[in-house]
N, C-alpha and C positions, 0 to 999 in steps of 0.2 A: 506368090503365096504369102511370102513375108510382108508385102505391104498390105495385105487385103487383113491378116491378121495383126497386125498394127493399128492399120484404120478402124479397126473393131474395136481393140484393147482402147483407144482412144476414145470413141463412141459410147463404151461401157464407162470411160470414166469422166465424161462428158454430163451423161444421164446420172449418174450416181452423186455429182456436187449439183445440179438441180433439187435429185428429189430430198438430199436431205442438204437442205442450201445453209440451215443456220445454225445447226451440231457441226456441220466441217466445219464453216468459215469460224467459227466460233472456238474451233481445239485449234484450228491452224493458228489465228491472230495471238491469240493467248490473251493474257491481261494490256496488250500496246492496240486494240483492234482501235480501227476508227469510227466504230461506232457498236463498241459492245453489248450484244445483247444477251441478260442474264438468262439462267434456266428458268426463275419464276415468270420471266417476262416473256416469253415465248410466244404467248398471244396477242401482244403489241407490234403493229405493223409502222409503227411510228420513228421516222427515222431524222433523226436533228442536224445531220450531215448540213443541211443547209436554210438551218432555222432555231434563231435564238429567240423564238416568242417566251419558250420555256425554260428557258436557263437560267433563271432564277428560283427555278423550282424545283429543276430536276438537274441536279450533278453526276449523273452517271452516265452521260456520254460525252465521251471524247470526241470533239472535232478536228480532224484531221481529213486531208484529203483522202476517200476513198473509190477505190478505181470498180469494184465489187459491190452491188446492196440487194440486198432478194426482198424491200421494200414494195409496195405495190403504189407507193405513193409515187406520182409523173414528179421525177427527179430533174430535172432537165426545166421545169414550172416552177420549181424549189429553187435552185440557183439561180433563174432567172429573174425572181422576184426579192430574192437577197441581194444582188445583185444592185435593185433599183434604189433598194431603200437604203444602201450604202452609200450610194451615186447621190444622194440628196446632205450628205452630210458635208461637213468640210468645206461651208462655200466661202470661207474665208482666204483661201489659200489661192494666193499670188497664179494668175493665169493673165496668157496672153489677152492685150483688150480685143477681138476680134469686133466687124461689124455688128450689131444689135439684130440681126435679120427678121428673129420673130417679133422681140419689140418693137421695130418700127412697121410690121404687119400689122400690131393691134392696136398700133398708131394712128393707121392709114395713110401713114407714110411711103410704104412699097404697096404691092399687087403679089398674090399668088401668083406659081408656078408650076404648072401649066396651063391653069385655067383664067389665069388673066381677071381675076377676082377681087376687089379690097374689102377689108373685114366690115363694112357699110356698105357694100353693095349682099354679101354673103346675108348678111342676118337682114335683108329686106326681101329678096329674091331664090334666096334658096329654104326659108321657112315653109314648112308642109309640104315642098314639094319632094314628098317620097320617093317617086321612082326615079330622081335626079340623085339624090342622098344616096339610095341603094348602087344604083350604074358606076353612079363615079367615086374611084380610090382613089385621086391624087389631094383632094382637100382636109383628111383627117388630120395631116401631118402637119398643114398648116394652122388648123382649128386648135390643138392640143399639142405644140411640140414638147419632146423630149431632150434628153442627153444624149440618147442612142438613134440609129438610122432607121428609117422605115421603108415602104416598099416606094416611095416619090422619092428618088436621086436628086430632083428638084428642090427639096425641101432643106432647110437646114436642123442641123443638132442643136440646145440648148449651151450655151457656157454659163460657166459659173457666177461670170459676173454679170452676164445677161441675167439670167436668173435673181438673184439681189440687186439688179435696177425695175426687174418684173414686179416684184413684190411692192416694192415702194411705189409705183404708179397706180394711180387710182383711177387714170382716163381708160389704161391697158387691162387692169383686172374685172373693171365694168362690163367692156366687150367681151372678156372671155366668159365672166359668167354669163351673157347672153347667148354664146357657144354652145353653151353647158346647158342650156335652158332646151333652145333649138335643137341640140341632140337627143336631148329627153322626150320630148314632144315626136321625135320620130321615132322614138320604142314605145310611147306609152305613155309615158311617163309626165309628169306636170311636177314643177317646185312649187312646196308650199312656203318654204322662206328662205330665202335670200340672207338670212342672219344667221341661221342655225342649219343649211342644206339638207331638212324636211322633205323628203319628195312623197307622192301618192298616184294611185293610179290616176292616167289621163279619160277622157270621156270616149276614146275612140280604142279603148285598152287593149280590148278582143283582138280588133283586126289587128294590131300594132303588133302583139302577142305574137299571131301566127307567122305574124315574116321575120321576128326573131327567130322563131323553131323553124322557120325552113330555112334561112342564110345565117347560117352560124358564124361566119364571117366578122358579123359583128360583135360576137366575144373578144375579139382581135381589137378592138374599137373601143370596147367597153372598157377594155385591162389598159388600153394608152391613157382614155379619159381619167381613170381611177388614177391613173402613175402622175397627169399633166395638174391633176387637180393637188395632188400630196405637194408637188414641186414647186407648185406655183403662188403658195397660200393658201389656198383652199382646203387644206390637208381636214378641217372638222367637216367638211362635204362627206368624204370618204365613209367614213363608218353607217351613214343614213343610208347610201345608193347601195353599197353591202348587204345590209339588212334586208332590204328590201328585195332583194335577187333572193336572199338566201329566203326570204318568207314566202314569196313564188315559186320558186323549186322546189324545196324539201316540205314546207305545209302546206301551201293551195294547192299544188305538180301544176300550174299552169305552164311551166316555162321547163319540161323536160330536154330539151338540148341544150339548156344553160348551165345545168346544173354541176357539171364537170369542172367547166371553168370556173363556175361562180366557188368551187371546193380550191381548184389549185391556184388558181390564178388573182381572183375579186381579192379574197378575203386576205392577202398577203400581200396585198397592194398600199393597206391602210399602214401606215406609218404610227400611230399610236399603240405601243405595244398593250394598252390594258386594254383599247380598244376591239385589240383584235385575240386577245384572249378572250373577252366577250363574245364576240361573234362566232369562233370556233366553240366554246362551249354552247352556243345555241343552237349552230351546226351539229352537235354533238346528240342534243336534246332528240333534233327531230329526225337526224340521218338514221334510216333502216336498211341492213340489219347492225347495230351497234357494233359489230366485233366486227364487222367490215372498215370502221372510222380508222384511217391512217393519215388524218392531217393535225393530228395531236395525239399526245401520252396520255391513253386510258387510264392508268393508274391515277393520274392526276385529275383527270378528267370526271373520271367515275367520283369521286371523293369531293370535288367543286361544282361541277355542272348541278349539281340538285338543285343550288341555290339559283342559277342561273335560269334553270325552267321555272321556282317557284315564281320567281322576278317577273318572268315573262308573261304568269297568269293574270296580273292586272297590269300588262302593258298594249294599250292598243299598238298596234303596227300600220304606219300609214297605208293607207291607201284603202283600207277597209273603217274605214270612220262612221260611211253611209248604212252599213249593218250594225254598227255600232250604235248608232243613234235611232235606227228603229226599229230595236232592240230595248231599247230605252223607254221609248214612247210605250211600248207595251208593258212596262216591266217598273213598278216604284222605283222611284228616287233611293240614296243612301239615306237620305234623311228620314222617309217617312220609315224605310224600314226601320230606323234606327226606334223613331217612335211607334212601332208596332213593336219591337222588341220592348220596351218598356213599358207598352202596355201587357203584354206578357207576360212578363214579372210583377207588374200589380195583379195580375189575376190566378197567376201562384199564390201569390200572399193570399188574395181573398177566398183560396180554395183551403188554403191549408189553415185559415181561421174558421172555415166552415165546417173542416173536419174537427178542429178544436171543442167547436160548439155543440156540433154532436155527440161527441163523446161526454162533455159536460151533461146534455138532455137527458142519458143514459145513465147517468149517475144520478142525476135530481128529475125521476118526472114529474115529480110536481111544479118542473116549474117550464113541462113542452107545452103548454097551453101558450103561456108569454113567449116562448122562442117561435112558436107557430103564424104570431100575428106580425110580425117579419119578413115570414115567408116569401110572400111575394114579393116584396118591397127588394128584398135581396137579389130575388132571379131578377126583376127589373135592373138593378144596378149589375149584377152580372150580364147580362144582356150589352148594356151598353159597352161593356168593354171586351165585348168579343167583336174586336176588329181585324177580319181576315189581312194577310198580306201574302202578295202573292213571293214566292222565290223560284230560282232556277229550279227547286225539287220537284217547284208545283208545276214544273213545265209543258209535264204530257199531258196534265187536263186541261189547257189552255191552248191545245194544238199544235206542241211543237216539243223537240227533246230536249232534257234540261241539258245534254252534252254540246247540243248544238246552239244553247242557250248562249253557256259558259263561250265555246269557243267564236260566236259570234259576235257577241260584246265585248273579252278581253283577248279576242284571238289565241285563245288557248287549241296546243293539239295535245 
């Protein structure tokens, strides 16, 4: 009896630091918690335990290790990815010289392991072929290595000084961006430059699409290329391939099984911290329902992201270019609107000298006989300067919505 009311009293106060998870931990920690959250903030689910994108802005949490978080944000995604972009720092510091093993891979100096592969035979014979990419796990490790182990024991880890011999090869960065290229092409995906890592959808998009949403797997793929691209040089790649998950997920929903990762994992992957304050505020934009967002400080967020959606209204986002441009073809130029706009204010002016003139007539009619023999002459030149131009308002009489105008051409949501 005593244990069975024990295991109760326990169960009651089990349930009881659930349901009110952030008034206890909150009176218990006191002012030393490792990640205090105030009473006004109580609707922020945002937790910095293992994330300094914002710590420049925001000083009110403490990081210390915490064993406790009633976050809803995948914590365990969070270290993970602080973790990576740590690992990338400090490559100056004195390590043993071990063999090159990836560098002399993208050398073609060695052969993959297991598959008996060199990075010249990969990118001739394994381009397009999909169901070979999908099958087999042991090549990713070799395409995109890391500092950390992956599921090929074959494979090896990055070192430091591997990594700063990486960088400096131009014969070895070549072949990885054509890695990077061939990986792309088997989601969808096509580089539009190679100087700026611009990508857009590929011509085969659809299908490509659908075997991301069925094999999720390759979220797993996607967060190594994003980590191998930060590490290896490539680091201005990262914010474009980001964006772009993020503009398929939360605006087009084409890629509803990505979208999780592309929240905890993609967008923390980017090593430019303004770049990824960007991205989370556009994250922010189009995530529903907003008071759901716990991959950033709403307070912050709410008070910066405006400018961030403003921005995005006349920013096309790749891969939608093709709507953009006939879009276009339907739709004046800046220019001419500009001179339909100016002809619109000469025909204010010449409206508001007509009503001048009238009221003069009404004063002298003796002399609407002479303003009369004008008359036409005027509607003629008023005529000529009634030149229609068309805009997004005038959308619905030209068969289409001015919203779907707007978000066709500047990919607005």
């Amino acid at each position: 009896m005593r244990l069975k009311k024990f295991l109760k009293v326990c169960y009651l106060c089990w349930t009881f630091l659930w349901l009110f998870p952030r008034r206890v931990m909150n009176y218990i920690r006191g002012s030393d918690s490792d990640c205090y959250v105030d009473d006004h903030d109580d609707d922020d689910d945002w937790d910095c335990q293992y994330d300094s994108t914002w710590e420049d802005e925001d000083k009110t949490c403490k990081k210390k290790k915490s064993y406790l978080s009633t976050s809803r944000r995948n914590m365990y995604a969070a270290r993970d990815m602080q973790a990576f972009r740590h690992s990338v720092r400090d490559l100056d510091d004195s390590a043993p010289k071990d063999p090159f093993y990836n560098l002399d891979f993208y050398k073609g100096l060695t052969r993959s392991v297991p598959d008996d592969v060199s990075i010249y035979e990969f990118h001739e014979k394994w381009k397009g072929k999909y169901d070979r990419l999908e099958r087999v796990h042991s090549y990713i490790q070799w395409l995109f290595p890391l500092q950390e182990e992956g599921m090929n024991w074959e494979a090896h880890v990055l070192t430091k000084e591997e990594i700063k011999q990486f960088r400096k090869d131009e014969e070895a960065k070549g072949n990885l961006l054509k890695s990077y290229e061939l990986m792309l092409d088997f989601y969808g995906i096509r580089l539009v430059s190679d100087r700026t890592g611009a990508v857009t959808r590929a011509n085969n998009w659809e299908e490509r699409f659908d075997n991301l949403n069925r094999n999720t797997h390759n979220n797993l793929r996607i967060t190594r290329i994003l980590k191998c691209l930060g590490t290896l040089g490539f680091e201005h790649f990262q914010e474009k391939l980001v964006r772009f998950f993020l503009q398929e997920t939360l605006v087009e929903k084409k890629l509803p099984n990505v979208k999780q990762s592309v929240l905890d994992y993609f967008i923390f992957a980017v090593l430019d911290k303004s770049e990824r304050k960007s991205l989370i505020r556009f994250a922010f934009c189009h995530y529903q329902p907003q008071k759901d967002f716990v991959w950033g400080p709403k307070k912050i967020l709410l008070r910066t992201a405006s400018n961030e959606c403003a921005s995005n209204e006349t920013k096309i986002v790749p891969g939608h270019e093709s709507e953009a441009l006939e879009e276009r073809k339907r739709t004046p130029s800046s220019s001419s609107n500009t001179e339909d706009n100016s002809r619109k204010i000469t025909n204010g002016k010449n409206s508001e000298s007509s009503q001048s003139n009238h009221a003069m007539r009404e004063e002298n009619p003796d002399d609407q006989k002479t303003s009369n023999k004008g008359k036409d002459k005027g509607q003629v030149k008023g005529e000529d300067h009634q030149v229609s131009s068309k805009s997004p308002q005038d959308g619905e009489k030209n068969g289409f919505d001015s919203h779907d105008w707007n978000r066709q051409k500047f990919n607005i949501v």
